[in-house]
C-alpha positions as CSV (number, residue, x, y, z in Angstrom):
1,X,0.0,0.0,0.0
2,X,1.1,3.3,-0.4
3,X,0.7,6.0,1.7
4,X,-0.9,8.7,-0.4
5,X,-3.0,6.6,-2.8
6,X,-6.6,7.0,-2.9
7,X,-7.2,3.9,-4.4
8,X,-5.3,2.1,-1.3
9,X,-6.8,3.8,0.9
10,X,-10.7,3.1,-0.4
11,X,-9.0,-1.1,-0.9
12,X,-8.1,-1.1,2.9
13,X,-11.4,0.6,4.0
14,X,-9.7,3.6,5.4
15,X,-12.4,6.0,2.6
16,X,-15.5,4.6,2.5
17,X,-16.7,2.8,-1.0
18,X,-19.2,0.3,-2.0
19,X,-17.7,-2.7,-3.7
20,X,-19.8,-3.7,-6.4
21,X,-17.5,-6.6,-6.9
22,X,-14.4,-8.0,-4.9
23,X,-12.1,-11.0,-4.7
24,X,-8.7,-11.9,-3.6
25,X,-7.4,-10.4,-6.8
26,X,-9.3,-7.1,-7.9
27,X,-12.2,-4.8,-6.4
28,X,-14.8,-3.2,-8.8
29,X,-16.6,0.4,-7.7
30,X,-18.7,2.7,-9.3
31,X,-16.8,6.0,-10.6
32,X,-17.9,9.1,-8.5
33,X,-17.5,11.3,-11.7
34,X,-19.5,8.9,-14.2
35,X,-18.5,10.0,-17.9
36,X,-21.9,7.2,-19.1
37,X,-24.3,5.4,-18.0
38,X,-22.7,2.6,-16.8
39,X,-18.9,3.4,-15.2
40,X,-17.3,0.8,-13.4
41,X,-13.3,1.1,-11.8
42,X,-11.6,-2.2,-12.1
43,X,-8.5,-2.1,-9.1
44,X,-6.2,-4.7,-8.0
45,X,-6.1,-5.1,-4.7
46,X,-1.9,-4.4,-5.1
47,X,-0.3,-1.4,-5.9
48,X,0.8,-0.8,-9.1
49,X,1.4,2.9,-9.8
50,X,0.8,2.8,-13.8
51,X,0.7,0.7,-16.4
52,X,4.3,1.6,-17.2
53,X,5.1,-0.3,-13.7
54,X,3.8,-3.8,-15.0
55,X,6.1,-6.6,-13.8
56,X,6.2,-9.7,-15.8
57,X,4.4,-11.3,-13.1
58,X,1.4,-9.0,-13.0
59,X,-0.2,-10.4,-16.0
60,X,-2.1,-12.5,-14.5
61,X,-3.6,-9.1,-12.7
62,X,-4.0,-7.5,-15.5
63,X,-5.7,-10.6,-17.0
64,X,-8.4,-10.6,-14.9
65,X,-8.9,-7.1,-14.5
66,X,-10.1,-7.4,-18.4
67,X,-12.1,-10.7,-17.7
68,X,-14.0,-9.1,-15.2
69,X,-14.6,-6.6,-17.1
70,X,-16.4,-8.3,-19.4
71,X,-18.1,-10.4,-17.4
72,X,-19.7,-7.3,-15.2
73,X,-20.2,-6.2,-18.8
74,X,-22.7,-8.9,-19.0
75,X,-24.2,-8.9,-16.0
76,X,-24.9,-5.1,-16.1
77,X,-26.8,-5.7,-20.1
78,X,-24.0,-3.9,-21.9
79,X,-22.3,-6.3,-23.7
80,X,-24.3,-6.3,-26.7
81,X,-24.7,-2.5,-27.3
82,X,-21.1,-2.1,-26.4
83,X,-18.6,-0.9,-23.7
84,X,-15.1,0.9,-23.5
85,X,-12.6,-0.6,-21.3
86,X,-9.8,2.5,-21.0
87,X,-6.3,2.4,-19.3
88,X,-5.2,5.8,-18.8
89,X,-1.5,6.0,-18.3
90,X,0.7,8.8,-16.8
91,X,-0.3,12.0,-16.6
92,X,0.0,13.3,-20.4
93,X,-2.6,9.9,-20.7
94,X,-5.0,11.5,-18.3
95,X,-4.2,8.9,-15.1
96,X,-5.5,11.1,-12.4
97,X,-5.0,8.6,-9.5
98,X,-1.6,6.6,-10.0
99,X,-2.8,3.1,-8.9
100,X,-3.6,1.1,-12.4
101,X,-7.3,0.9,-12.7
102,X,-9.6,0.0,-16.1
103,X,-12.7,1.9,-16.5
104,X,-15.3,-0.1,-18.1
105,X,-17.6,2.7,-19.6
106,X,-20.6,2.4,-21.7
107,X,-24.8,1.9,-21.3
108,X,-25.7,4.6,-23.7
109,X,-28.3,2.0,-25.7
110,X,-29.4,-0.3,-23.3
């Protein structure tokens, strides 16, 4: 955990969230500044600053962040109208909060 990381902080229950999804692995939450109708935060439960910090044996991490993606996809009726899954990486690639984290976006045509 670091310190200073929001997303940490929400993970260890030190900010208050609502999990819409959790296992050992990864923790799914609702973005508080929606860009659609349907925005979801995929976060591994370690702390991996950017995408840019990816150790060879974080794929399995990243993996299932995609997975679950899709498979909340589903279950939230998205799947066949379509869905963005974003990685935003470094600053200049509009990461805001440096804790990797997909956004699974979509829900405009339900």
């Amino acid at each position: 955990m670091e310190n200073d990381c929001l997303f940490c902080k929400i993970i260890n229950g030190e900010i208050p969230s609502t999990f819409i999804f959790e296992n050992e692995t990864l923790v799914m939450f609702n973005d508080i500044n929606p860009k659609a109708p349907v925005h979801v935060l995929i976060v591994p439960r370690k702390h991996i600053r950017s995408i840019n910090d990816l150790e060879d044996e974080d794929t399995g991490i990243v993996s299932e962040m995609i997975l679950c993606a899709r498979d909340k996809a589903k279950e939230l009726s998205i799947d066949k109208s379509g869905y963005k899954l974003i990685f935003h990486v470094e600053k200049g690639g509009g990461q805001e909060i440096f804790h990797i984290h997909l956004h699974l976006i979509g829900g405009w045509d339900k």
